[in-house]
Structures are given as structure tokens and as C-alpha cells.
N, CA, C and O atoms as a GROMACS GRO file, in nm:
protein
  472
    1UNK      N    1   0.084  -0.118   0.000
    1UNK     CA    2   0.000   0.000   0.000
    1UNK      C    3   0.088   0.124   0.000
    1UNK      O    4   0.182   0.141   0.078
    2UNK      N    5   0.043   0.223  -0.112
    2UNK     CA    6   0.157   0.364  -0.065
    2UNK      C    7   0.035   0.446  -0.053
    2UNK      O    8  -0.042   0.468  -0.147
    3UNK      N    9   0.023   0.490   0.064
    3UNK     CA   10  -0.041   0.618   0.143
    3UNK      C   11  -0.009   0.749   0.052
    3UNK      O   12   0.078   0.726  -0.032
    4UNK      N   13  -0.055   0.870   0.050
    4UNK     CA   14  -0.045   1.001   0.047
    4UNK      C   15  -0.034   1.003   0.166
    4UNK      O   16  -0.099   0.926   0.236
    5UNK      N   17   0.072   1.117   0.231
    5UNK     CA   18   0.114   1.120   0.398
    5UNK      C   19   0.092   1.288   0.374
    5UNK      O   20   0.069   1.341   0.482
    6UNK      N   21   0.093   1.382   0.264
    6UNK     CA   22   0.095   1.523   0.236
    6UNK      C   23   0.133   1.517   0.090
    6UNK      O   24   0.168   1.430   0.011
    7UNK      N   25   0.110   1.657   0.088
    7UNK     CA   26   0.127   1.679  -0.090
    7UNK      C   27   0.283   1.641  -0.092
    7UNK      O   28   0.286   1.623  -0.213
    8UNK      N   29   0.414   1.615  -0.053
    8UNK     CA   30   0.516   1.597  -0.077
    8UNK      C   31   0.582   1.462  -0.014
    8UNK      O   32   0.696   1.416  -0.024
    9UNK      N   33   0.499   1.429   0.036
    9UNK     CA   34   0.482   1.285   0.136
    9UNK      C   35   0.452   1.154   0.062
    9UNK      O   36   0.373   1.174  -0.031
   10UNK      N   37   0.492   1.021   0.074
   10UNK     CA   38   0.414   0.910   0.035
   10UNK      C   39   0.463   0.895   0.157
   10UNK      O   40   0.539   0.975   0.211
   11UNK      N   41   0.399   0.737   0.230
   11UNK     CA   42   0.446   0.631   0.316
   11UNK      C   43   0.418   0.481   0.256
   11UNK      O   44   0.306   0.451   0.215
   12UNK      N   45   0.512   0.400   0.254
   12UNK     CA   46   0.447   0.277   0.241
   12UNK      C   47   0.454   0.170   0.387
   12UNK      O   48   0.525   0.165   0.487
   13UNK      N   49   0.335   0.090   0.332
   13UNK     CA   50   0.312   0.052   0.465
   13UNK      C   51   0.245  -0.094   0.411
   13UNK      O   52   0.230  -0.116   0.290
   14UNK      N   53   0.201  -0.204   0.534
   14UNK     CA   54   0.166  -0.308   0.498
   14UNK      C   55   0.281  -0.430   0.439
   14UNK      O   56   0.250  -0.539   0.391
   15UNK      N   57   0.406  -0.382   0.456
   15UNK     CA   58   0.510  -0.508   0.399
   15UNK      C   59   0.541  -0.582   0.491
   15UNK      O   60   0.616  -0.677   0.469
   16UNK      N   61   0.486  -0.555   0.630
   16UNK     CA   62   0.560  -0.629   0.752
   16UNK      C   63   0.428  -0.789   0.744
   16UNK      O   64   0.412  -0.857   0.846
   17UNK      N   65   0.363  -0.818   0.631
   17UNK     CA   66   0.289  -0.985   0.688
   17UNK      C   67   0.349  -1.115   0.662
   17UNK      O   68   0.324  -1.228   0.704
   18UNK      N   69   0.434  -1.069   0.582
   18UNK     CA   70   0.523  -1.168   0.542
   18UNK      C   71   0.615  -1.247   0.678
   18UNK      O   72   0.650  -1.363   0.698
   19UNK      N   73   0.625  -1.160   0.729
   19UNK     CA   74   0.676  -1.235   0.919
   19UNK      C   75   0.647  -1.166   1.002
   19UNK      O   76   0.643  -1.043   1.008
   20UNK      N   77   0.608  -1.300   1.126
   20UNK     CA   78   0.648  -1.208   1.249
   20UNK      C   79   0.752  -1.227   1.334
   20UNK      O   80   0.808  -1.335   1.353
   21UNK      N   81   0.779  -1.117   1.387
   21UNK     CA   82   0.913  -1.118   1.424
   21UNK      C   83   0.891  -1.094   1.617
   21UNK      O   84   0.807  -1.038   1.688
   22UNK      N   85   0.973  -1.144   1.631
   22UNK     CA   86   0.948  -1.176   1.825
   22UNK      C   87   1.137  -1.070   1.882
   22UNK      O   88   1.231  -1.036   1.811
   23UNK      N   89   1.120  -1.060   1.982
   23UNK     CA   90   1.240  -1.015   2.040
   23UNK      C   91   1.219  -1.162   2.161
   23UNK      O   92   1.112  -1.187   2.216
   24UNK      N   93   1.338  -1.239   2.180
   24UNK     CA   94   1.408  -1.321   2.268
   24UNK      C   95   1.532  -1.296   2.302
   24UNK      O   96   1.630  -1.303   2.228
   25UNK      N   97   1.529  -1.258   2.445
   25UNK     CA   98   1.648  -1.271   2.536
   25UNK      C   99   1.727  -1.135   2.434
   25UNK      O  100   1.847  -1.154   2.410
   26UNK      N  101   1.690  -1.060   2.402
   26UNK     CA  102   1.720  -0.914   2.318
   26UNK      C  103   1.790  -0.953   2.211
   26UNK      O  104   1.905  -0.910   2.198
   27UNK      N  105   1.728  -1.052   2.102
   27UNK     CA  106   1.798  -1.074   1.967
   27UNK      C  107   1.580  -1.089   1.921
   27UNK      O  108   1.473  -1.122   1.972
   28UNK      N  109   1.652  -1.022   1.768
   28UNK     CA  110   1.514  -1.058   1.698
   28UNK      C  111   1.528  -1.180   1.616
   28UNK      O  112   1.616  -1.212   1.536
   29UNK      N  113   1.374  -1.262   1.670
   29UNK     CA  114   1.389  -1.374   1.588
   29UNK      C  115   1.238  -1.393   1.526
   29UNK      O  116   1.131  -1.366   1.582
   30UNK      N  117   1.258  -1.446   1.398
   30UNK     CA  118   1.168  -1.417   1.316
   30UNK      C  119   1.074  -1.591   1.328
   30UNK      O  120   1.139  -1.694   1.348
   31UNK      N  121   0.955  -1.594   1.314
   31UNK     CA  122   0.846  -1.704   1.330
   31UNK      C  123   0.786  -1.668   1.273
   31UNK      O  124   0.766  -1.546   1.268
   32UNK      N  125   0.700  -1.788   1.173
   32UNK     CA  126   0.575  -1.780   1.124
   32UNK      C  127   0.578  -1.732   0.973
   32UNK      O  128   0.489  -1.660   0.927
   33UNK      N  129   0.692  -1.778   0.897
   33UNK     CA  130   0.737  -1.758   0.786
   33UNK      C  131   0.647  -1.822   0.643
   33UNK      O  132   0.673  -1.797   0.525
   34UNK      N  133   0.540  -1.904   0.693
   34UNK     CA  134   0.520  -1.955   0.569
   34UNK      C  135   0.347  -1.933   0.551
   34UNK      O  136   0.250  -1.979   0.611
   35UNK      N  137   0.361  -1.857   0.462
   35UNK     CA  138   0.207  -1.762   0.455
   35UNK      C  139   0.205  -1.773   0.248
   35UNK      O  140   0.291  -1.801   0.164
   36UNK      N  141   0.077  -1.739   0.244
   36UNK     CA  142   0.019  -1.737   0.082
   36UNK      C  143  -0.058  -1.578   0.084
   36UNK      O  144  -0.142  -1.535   0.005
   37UNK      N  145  -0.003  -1.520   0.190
   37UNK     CA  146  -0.063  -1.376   0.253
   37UNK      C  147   0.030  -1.283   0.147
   37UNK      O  148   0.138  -1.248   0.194
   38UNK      N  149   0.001  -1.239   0.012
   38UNK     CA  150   0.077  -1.182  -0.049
   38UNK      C  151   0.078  -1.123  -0.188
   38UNK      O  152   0.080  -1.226  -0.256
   39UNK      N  153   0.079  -1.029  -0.266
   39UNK     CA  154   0.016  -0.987  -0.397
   39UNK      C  155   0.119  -1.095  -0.489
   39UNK      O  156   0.240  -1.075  -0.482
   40UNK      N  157   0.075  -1.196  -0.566
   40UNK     CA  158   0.198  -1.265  -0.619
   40UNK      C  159   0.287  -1.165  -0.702
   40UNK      O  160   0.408  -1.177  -0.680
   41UNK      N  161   0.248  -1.064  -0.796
   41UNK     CA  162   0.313  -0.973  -0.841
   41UNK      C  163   0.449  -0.924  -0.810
   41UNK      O  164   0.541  -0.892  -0.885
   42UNK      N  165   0.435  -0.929  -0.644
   42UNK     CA  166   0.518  -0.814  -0.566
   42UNK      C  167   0.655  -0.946  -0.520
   42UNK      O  168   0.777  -0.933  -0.507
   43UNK      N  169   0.585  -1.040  -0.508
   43UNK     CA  170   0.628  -1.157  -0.452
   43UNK      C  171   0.804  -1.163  -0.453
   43UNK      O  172   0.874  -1.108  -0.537
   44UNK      N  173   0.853  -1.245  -0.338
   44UNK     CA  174   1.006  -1.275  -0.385
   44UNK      C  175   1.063  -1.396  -0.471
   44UNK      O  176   0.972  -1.471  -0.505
   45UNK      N  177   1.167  -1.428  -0.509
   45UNK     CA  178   1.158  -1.546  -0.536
   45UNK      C  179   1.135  -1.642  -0.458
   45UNK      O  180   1.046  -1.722  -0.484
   46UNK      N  181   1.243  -1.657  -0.300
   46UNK     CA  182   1.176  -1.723  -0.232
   46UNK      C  183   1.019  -1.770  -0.149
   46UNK      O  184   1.009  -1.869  -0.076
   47UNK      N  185   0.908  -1.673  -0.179
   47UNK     CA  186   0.798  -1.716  -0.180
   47UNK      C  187   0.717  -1.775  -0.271
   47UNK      O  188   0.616  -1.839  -0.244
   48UNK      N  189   0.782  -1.743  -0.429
   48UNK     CA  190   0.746  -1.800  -0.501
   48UNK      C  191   0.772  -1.941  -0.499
   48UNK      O  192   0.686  -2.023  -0.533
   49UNK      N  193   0.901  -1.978  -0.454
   49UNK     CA  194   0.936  -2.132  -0.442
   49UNK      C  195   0.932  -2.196  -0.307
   49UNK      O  196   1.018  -2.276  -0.271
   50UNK      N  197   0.822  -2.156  -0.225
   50UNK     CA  198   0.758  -2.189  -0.112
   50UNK      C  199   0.864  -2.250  -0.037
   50UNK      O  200   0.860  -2.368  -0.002
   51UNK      N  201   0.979  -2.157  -0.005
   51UNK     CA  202   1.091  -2.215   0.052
   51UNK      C  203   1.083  -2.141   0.236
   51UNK      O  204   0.987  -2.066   0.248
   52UNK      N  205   1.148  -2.153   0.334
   52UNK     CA  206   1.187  -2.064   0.424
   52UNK      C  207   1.201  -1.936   0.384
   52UNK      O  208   1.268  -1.928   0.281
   53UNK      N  209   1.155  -1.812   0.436
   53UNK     CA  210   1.156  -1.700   0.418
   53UNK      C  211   1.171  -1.585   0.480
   53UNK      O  212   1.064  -1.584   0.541
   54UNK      N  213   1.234  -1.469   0.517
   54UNK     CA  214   1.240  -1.378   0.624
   54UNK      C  215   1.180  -1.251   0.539
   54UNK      O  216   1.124  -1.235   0.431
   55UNK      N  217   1.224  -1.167   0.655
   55UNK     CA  218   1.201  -0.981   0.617
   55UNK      C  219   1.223  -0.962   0.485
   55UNK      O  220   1.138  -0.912   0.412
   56UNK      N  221   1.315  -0.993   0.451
   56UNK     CA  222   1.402  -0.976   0.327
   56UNK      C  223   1.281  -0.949   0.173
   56UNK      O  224   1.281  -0.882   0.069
   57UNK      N  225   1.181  -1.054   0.249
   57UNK     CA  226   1.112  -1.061   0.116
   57UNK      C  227   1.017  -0.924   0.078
   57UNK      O  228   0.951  -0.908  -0.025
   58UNK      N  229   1.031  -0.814   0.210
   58UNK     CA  230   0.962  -0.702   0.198
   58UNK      C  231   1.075  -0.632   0.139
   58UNK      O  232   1.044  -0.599   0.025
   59UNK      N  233   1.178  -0.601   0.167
   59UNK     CA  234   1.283  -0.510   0.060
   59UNK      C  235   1.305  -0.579  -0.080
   59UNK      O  236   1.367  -0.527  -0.173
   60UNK      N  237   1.238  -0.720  -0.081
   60UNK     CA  238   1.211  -0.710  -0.235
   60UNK      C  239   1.142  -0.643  -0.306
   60UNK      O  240   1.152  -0.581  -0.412
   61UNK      N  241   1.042  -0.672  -0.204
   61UNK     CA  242   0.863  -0.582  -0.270
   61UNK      C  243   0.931  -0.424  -0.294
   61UNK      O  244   0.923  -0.343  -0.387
   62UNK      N  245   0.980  -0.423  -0.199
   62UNK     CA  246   1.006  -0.237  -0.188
   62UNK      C  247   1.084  -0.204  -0.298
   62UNK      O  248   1.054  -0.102  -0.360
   63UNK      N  249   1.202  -0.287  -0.342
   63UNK     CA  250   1.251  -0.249  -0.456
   63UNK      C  251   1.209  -0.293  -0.588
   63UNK      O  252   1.262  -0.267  -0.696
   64UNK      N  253   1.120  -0.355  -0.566
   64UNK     CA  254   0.992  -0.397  -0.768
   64UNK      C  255   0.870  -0.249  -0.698
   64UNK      O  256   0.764  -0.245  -0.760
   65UNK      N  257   0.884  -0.143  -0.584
   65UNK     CA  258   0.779  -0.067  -0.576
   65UNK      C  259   0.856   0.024  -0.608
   65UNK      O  260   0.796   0.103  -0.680
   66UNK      N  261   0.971   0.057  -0.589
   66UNK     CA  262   1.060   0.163  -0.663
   66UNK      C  263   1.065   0.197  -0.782
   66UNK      O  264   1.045   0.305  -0.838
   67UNK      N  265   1.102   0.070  -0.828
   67UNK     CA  266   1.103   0.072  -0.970
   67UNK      C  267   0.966   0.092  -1.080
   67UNK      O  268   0.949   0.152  -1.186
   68UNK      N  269   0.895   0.019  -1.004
   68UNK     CA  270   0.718   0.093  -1.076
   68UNK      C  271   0.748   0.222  -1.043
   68UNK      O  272   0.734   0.169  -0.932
   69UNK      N  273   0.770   0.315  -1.029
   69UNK     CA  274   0.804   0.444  -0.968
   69UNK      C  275   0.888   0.524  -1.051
   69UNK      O  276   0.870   0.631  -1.110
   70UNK      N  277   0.970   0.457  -1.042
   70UNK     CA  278   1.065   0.512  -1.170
   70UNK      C  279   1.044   0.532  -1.283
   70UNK      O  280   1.072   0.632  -1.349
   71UNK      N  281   0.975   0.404  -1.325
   71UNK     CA  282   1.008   0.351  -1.498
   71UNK      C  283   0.893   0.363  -1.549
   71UNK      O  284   0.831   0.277  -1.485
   72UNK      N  285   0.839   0.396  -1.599
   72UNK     CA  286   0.745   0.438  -1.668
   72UNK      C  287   0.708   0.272  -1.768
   72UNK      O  288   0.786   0.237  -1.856
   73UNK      N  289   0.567   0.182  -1.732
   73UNK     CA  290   0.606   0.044  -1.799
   73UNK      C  291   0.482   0.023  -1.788
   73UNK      O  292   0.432   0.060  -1.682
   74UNK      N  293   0.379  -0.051  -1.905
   74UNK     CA  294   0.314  -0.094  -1.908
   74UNK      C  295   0.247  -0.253  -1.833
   74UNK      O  296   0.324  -0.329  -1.774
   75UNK      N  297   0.147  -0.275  -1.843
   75UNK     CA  298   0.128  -0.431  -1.724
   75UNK      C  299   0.194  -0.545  -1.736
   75UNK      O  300   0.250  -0.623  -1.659
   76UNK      N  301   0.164  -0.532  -1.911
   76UNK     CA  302   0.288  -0.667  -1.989
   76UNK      C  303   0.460  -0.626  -1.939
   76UNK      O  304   0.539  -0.720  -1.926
   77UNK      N  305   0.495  -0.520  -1.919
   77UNK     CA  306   0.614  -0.509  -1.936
   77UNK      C  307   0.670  -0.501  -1.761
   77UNK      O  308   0.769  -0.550  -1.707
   78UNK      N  309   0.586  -0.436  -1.719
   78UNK     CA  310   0.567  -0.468  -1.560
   78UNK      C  311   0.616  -0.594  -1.509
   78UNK      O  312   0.722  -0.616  -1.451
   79UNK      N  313   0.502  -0.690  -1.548
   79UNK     CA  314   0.544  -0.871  -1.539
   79UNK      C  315   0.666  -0.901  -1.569
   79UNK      O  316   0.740  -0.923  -1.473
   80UNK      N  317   0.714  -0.911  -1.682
   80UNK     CA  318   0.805  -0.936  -1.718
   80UNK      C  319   0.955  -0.887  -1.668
   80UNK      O  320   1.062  -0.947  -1.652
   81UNK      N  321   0.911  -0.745  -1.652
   81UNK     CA  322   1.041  -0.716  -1.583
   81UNK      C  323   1.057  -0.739  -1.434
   81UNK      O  324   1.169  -0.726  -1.386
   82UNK      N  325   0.956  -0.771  -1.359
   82UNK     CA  326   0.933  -0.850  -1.204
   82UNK      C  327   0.973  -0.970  -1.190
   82UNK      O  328   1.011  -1.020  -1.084
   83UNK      N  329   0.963  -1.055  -1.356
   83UNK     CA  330   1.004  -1.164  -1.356
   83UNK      C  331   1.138  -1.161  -1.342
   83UNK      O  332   1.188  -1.231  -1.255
   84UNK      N  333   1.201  -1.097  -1.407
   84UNK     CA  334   1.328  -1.070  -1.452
   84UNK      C  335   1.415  -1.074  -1.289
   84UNK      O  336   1.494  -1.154  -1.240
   85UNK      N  337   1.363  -0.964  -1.248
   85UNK     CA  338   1.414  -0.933  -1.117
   85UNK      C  339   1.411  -1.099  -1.026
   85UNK      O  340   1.522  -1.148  -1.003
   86UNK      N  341   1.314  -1.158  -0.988
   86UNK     CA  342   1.259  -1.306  -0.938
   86UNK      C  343   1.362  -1.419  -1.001
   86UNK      O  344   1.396  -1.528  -0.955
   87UNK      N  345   1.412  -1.324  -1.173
   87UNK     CA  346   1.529  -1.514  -1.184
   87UNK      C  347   1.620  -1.454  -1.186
   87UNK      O  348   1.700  -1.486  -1.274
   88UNK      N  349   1.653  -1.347  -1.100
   88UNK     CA  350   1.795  -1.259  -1.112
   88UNK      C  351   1.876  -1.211  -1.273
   88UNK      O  352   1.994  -1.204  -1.309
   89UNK      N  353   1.763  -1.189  -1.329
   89UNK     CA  354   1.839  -1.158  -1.449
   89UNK      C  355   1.848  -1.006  -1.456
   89UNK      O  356   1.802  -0.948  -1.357
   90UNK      N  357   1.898  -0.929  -1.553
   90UNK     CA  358   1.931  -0.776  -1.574
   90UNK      C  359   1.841  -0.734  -1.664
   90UNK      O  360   1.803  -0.793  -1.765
   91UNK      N  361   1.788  -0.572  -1.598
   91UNK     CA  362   1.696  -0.575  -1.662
   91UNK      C  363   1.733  -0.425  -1.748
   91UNK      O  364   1.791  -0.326  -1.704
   92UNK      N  365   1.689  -0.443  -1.855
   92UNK     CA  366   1.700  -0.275  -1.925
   92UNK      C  367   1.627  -0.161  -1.863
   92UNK      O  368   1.604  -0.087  -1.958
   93UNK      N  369   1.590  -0.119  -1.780
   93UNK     CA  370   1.548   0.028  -1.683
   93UNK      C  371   1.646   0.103  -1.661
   93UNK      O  372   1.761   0.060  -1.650
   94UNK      N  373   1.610   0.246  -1.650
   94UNK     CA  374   1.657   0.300  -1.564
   94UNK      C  375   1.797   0.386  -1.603
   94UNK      O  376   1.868   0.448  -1.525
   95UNK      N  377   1.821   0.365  -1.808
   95UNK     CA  378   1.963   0.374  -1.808
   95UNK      C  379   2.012   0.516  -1.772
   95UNK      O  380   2.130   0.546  -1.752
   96UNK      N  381   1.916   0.592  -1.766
   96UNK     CA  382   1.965   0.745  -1.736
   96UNK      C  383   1.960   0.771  -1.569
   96UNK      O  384   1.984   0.889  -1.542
   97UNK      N  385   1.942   0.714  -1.489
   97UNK     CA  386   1.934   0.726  -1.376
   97UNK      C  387   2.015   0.605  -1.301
   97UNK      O  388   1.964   0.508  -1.246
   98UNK      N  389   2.160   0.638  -1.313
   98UNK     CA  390   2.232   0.513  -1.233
   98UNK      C  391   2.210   0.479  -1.086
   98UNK      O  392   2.215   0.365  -1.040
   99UNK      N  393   2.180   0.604  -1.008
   99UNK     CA  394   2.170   0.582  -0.876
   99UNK      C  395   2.042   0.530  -0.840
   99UNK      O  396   2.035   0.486  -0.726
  100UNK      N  397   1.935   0.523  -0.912
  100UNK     CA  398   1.799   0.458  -0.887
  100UNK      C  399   1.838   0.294  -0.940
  100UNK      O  400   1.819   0.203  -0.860
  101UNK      N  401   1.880   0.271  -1.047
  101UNK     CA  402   1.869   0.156  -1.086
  101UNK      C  403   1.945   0.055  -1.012
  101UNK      O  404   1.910  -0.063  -1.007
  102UNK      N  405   2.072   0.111  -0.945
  102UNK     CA  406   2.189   0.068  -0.837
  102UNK      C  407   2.093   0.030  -0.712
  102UNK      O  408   2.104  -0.074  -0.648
  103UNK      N  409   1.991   0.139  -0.687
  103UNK     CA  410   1.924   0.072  -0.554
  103UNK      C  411   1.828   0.006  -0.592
  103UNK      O  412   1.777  -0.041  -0.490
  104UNK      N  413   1.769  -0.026  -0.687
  104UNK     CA  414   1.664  -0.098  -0.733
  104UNK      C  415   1.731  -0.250  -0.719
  104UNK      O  416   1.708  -0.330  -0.629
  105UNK      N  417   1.817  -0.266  -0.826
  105UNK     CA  418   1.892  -0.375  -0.854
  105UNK      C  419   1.956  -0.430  -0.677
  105UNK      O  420   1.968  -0.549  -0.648
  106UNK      N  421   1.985  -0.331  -0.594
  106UNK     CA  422   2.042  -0.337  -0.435
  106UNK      C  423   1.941  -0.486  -0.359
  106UNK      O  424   1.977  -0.585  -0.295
  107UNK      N  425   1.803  -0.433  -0.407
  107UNK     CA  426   1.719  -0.472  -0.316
  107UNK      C  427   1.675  -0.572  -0.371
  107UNK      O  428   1.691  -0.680  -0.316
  108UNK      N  429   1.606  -0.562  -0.495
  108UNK     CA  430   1.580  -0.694  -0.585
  108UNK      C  431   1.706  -0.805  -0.566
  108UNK      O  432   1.650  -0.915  -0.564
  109UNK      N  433   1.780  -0.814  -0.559
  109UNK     CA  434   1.868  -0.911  -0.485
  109UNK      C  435   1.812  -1.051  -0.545
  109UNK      O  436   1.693  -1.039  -0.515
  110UNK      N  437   1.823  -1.192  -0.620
  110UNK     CA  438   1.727  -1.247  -0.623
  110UNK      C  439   1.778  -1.324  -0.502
  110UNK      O  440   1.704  -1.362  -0.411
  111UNK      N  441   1.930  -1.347  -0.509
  111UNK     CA  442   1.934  -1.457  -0.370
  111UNK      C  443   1.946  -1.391  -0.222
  111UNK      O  444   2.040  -1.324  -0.180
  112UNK      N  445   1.838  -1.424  -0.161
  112UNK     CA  446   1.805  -1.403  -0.016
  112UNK      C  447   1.898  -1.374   0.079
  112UNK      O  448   1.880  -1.294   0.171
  113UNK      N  449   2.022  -1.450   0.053
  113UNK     CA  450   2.091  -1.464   0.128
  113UNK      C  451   2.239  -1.339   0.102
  113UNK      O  452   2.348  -1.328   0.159
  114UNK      N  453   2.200  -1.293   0.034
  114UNK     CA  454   2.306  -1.168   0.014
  114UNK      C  455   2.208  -0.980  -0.004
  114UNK      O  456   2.243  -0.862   0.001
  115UNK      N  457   2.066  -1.067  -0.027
  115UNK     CA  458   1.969  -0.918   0.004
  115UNK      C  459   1.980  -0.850   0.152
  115UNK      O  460   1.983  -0.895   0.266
  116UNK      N  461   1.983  -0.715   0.095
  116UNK     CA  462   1.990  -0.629   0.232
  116UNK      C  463   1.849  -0.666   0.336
  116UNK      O  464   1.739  -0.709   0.300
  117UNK      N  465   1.902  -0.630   0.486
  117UNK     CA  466   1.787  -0.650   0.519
  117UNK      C  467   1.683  -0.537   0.572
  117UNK      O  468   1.728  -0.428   0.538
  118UNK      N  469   1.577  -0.524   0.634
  118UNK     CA  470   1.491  -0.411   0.686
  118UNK      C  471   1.607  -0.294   0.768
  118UNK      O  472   1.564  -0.191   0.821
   0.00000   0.00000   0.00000
């Protein structure tokens, strides 16, 4: 969901269902990872391949919500380039704007295990 927060404002909000996250003994630990709670669109790869999953899979979303943002792309081309992002491939966006496409590409991450986290 991206809110209007003011005329110069967005917020996005709603990426935290993908987990919940507990504090134990003052470390955060994440439970309750395996949900169908999710726009497939936005999806990570690892939810797509109904594997173990953390936070991570919301700074995916956040960076395929950037990039709708950026790029100016039709629904067909939308898909496809979400796909793109999901089998880690490179995508043509963005060529005039290196510092958007650098954080786009940052977050889209396809393997989990080297994506930034929240």
C-alpha cells in the first residue's frame, strides 16, 4: 500500500505480513514464515518457491515498488520485468538514472541470502 502522507509525502506501509518477528532474550527472531498472505506480483523469489523466508522478502517488494516508480512500464512489461528481477536476471530500466537503478537492482537481490535487510 503507498499512502499520500501530504502533498510531498508518500508512506508505504503493509510489507511487515510476510513475518512475524518476536524479540528473545534481546535478539530478533523471526516465526511464522510460511504464509500465501501476499500480492503474487510483488512476490520474492523465495515465496514463489515456497521455501523458508524472512524480512528480506519485503525489501524485495520495496525495490519492484521503486522501480514501478521510476520507470514508466506498461502491465505486460511490468510482469516481465518483475520476472526478470525473481530469476535474477538484468533488466534494461533506468539507463539514465544510475543511482535509482543501483538501488533498485540493491534490493531486488534475487538470492536471499546476500539481500539487504529491513
Amino acid at each position: 500500500n503507498i499512502l499520500f502522507a501530504g502533498p510531498d509525502h508518500l508512506k508505504i506501509c503493509d510489507l511487515g505480513i510476510a513475518t512475524n518477528v518476536v524479540i528473545v532474550e534481546g535478539t530478533e527472531v523471526t516465526a511464522g514464515t510460511r504464509t500465501d498472505v501476499s500480492t503474487p506480483l510483488y512476490a520474492a523469489p523465495e515465496q514463489t518457491q515456497w521455501i523458508h523466508y524472512t524480512s528480506k522478502v519485503d525489501v524485495f517488494a520495496l525495490g519492484l515498488i521503486f522501480a514501478e516508480m521510476c520507470e514508466i512500464m506498461d502491465v505486460f512489461q511490468r510482469s516481465k520485468i518483475f520476472k526478470n528481477y525473481r530469476d535474477g536476471k538484468v533488466n534494461n530500466i533506468l539507463s539514465d538514472e544510475p543511482l535509482a537503478l543501483r538501488l533498485i537492482n540493491y534490493l531486488t537481490i534475487a538470492d536471499h541470502n546476500i539481500r539487504p535487510t529491513c
